[in-house]
N, C-alpha and C positions, 0 to 999 in steps of 0.2 A: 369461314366461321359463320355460324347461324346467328349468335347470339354471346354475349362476354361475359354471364352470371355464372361461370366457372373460369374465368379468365383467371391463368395463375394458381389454381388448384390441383393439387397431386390426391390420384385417383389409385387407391390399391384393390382391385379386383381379383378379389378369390374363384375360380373356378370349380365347383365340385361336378359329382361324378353323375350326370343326371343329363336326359335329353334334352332340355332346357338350355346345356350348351353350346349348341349349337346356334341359337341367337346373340350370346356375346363379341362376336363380332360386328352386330350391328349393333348392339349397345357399345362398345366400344367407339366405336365412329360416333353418334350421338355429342357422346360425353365430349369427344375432342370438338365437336363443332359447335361445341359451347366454351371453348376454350380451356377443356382440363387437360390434363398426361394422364396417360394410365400406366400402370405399370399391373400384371397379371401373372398371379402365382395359381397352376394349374395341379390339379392330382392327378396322378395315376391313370386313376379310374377315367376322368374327367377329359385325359388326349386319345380315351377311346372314342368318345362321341365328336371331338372337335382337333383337328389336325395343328399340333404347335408353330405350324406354316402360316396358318391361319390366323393364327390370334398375335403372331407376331408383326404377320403384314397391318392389321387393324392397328394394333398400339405403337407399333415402328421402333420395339423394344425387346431384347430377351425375353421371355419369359422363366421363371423361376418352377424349377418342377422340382428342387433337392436343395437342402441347407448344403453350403459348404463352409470353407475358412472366410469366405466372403461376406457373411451372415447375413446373407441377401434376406433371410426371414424377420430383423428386426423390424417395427414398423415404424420407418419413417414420412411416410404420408400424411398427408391431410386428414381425410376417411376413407373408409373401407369399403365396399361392397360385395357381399357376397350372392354370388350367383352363378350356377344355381345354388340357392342354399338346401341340400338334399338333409333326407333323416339325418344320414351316418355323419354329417359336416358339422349339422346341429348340435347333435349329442355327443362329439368330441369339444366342440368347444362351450357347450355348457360343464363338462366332466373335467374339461384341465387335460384331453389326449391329445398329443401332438405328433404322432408316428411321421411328419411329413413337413414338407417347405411351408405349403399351405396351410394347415392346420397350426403349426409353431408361429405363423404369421400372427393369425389372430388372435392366438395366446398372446404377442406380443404386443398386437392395438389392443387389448381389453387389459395388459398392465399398465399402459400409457395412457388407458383412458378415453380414447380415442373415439368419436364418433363412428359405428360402425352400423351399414343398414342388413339387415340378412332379407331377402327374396325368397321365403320357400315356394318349391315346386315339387310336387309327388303326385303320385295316386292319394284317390282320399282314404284308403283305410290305412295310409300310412299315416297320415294327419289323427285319424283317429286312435293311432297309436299309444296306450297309458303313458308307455314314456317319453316318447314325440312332445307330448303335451307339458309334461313334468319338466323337460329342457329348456321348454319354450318360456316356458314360467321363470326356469334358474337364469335363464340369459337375459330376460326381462329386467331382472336384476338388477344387473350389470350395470357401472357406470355407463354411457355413451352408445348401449347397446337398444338399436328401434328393428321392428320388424317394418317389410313396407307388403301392403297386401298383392297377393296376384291374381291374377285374370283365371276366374272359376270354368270352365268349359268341360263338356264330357266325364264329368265325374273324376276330373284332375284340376290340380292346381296347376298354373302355367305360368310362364312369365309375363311380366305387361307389356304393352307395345317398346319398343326400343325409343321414338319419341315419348311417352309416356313417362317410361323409366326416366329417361335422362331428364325431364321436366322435376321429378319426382328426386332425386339428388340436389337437384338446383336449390329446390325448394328446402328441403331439409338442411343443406349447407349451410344457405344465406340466416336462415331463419336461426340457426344454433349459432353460427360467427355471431349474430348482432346480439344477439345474448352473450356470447361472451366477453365480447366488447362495452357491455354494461349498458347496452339500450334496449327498450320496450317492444315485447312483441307485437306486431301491429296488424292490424283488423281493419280489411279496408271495402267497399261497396262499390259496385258498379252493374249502371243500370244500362242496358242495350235493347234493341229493336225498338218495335213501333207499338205503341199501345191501338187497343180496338174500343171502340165507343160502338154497344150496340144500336142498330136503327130498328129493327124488331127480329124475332128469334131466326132469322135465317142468315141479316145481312148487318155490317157493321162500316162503319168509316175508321178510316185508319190514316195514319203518316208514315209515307216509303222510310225503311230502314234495317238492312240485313243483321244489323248488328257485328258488320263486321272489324269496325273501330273497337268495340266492347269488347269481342273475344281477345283481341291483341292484347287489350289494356289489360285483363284478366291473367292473360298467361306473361307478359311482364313484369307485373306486381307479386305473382307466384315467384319465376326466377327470382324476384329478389328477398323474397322470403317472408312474403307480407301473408296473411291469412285473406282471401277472399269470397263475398259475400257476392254473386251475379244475380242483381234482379232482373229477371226474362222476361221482356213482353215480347211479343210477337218475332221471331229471327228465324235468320237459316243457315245462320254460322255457326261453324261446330265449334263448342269451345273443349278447352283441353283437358283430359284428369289427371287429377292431383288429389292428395290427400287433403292439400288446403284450400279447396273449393268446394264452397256447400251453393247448389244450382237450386233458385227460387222461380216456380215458372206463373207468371202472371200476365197474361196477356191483354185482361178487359184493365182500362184503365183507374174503373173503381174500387178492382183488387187491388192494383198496382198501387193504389191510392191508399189504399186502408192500409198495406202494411209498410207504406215510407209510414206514416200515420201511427202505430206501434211505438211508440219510446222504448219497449223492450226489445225493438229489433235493432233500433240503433244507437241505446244507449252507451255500445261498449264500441263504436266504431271509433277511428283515428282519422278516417278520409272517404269522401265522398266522390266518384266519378259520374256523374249526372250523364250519360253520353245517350240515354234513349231518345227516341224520338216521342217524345209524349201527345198526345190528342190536345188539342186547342179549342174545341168545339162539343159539344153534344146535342143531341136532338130534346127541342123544348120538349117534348109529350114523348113517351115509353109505352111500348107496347110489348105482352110476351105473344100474338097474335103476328102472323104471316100477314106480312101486307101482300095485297093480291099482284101478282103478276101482269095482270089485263090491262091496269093501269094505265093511260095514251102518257097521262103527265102525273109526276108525283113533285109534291114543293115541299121541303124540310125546313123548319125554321130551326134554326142554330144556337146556344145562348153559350156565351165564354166561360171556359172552365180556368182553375185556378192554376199557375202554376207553381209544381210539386217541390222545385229548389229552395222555396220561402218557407214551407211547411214548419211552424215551431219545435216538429220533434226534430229537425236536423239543424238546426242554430248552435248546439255547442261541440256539433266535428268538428275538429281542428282544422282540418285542410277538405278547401272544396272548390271541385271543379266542373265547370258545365258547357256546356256545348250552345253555339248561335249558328245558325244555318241560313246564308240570305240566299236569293236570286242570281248576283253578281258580286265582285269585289270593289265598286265604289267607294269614294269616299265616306259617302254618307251612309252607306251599310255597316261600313269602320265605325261609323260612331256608332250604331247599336250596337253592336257587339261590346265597345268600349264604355257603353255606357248601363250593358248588362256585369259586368265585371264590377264597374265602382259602385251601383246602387245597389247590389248585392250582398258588398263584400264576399266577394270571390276571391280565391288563390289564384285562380287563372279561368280565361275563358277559351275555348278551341274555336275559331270563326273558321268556317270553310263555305264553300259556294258552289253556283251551278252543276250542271249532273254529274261532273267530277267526285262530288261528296257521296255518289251511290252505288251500289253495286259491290260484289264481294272482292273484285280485285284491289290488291293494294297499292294501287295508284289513287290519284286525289288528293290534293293539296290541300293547306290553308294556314291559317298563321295564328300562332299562339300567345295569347297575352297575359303579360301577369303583371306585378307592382305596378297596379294601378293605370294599367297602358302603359306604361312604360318600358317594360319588357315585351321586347315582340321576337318568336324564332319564327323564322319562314320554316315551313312543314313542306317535303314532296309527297312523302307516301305515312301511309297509316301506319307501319310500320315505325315510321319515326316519330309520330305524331305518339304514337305508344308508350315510344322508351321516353321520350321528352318530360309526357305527361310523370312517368313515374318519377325520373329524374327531380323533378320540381316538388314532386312530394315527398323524396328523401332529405332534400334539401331543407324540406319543412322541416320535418321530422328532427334534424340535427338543431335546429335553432333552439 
């Protein structure tokens, strides 16, 4: 199992009749390695492109191709997904037509209500279709009923990557459970890589930092259903799509400055992940002039820049987290870290050390603190360092 932000969820997967399924068995695997079941009601049409061998061995389930006495078409699942969601799939179940196991299915989650995401995939002058569009619109409607967008290529709609997808259910689950459950959809910010300080218009100083702690903590906070905000400085970690990721890319650190600095950016946050590596320094005198090359020696004088975690516009997020990076794990490096947490007022702080803390692998330790030092998790890998972090801000979030 990859990840548990499906742990426990029953997965009903419509198959329509469109080349697009032929990728359903690796979205199939995805969703289970995030912990769902799927169960897959297939058409007709649909075990022409894709072998019912196939999609059995992926969900380790019958599949339902015909209502019997069994009524295997009620919907008892969690949600729905349809994929591929073709015209003719659309427009039966915006119409109320159910000639089929699959089709009667979804008639049956749209009287229950039921969260259900539809994938189209066609040609585009299928999309272009007056009534293609007229459907899209009736189903919109619909209680429970979201569209998820697909991958534009070739003058066809496609399906999204299979990680993608599965990232992309995670996300719309978690986020509609905690709404149901009678809590706040929540908006959360996370800043990663290394900010650049220019030295004149060709070369810059900067702080090592792939940002690949950031992308983790990004697509964590997604599984769990949180809306995220990634301020980009400088990285080379790929972070993940999702609907609920808007990518902000600022990599000089007086952007990056200006818009923590915005109140309208993060008036509406819930939590803060501070994990960039920010610039500590800038050059006293600015130049937009190429210093020469020729140079034998060049001397920079340095003056301390402010750090961005104290910034007034981020004082009334709830929950905030920031990152201390030393040399080594000493005692006395313990107490900075411990003593950027209390004078802060931090939720937590992530202390990690030596080269271990760099590079895109997710290896690298360090140890997480919160109530005031008093909480400490040993960290192995960023990975966990990830789930942790979010862990401690749902925690929040319920207080």
């Amino acid at each position: 199992m990859n990840s548990d932000s499906l742990a426990g969820v029953r997965v009903g997967m419509c198959v329509g009749g469109g080349i697009a399924a032929i990728e359903t068995p690796k979205v199939i695997r995805e969703l289970r390695r995030r912990g769902a079941s799927v169960r897959v009601y297939a058409t007709e049409t649909a075990l022409k492109f894709i072998g019912k061998d196939a999609l059995e061995w992926a969900c380790t389930q019958p599949v339902v191709c015909s209502a019997t006495g069994l009524a295997e078409h009620i919907a008892t699942e969690d949600i729905v997904l349809v994929l591929p969601a073709t015209t003719d799939l659309i427009g039966k179940a915006a119409q109320g037509i159910c000639p089929d196991a699959c089709s009667t299915y979804i008639q049956s989650a749209l009287g229950y209500g039921k969260q259900i995401l539809f994938v189209p995939t066609m040609h585009d002058s299928l999309r272009e279709s007056p009534a293609f569009k007229s459907n899209v619109l009736t189903l919109s409607t619909f209680k429970g009923v979201e569209f998820i967008s697909p991958r534009i290529e070739e003058g066809k709609w496609k399906s999204p990557a299979p990680e993608s997808l599965a990232l992309e259910v995670s996300y719309r689950f978690n986020r509609q459970d905690k709404l149901n459950k009678g809590l706040r959809h929540r908006k959360a910010l996370v800043t990663l890589g290394g900010t650049l300080v220019r030295i004149d218009s060709a070369r810059a100083l900067t702080n090592f930092s792939t940002g690949t702690l950031g992308a983790k903590v990004v697509e964590s906070l997604l599984e769990s259903g949180t809306e995220v905000i990634a301020l980009c400085a400088s990285h080379t970690a790929t972070l993940p799509e999702c609907s609920g990721l808007q990518k902000i890319d600022a990599p000089l650190f007086e952007e990056f400055k200006s818009w923590l600095e915005n109140e309208k950016n993060t008036e509406s946050l819930d939590g803060i992940f501070h994990l960039a590596a920010v610039s500590d320094f800038s050059t006293e005198t600015k130049t937009n002039a190429k210093i020469s090359s020729q140079e034998d020696n060049l001397k920079l004088s340095l003056q301390k820049l402010p750090k961005l975690i104290q910034l007034p516009s981020l004082r009334k997020i709830r929950f905030k987290l920031a990152c201390k990076y030393t040399a080594s794990n000493t005692q006395d490096e313990f107490a900075k870290a411990s003593a950027l947490l209390n004078s802060l007022s931090l939720d937590s702080v992530y202390w990690n050390w030596g080269e271990g803390a760099f590079g895109a692998a997710s290896t690298g330790g360090g140890l997480l603190l919160s109530d005031g030092a008093k909480g400490k998790a040993e960290i192995a890998t960023k990975n966990q360092a990830a789930k942790a972090m979010v862990n401690l801000f749902d925690k929040r979030d319920l207080e």
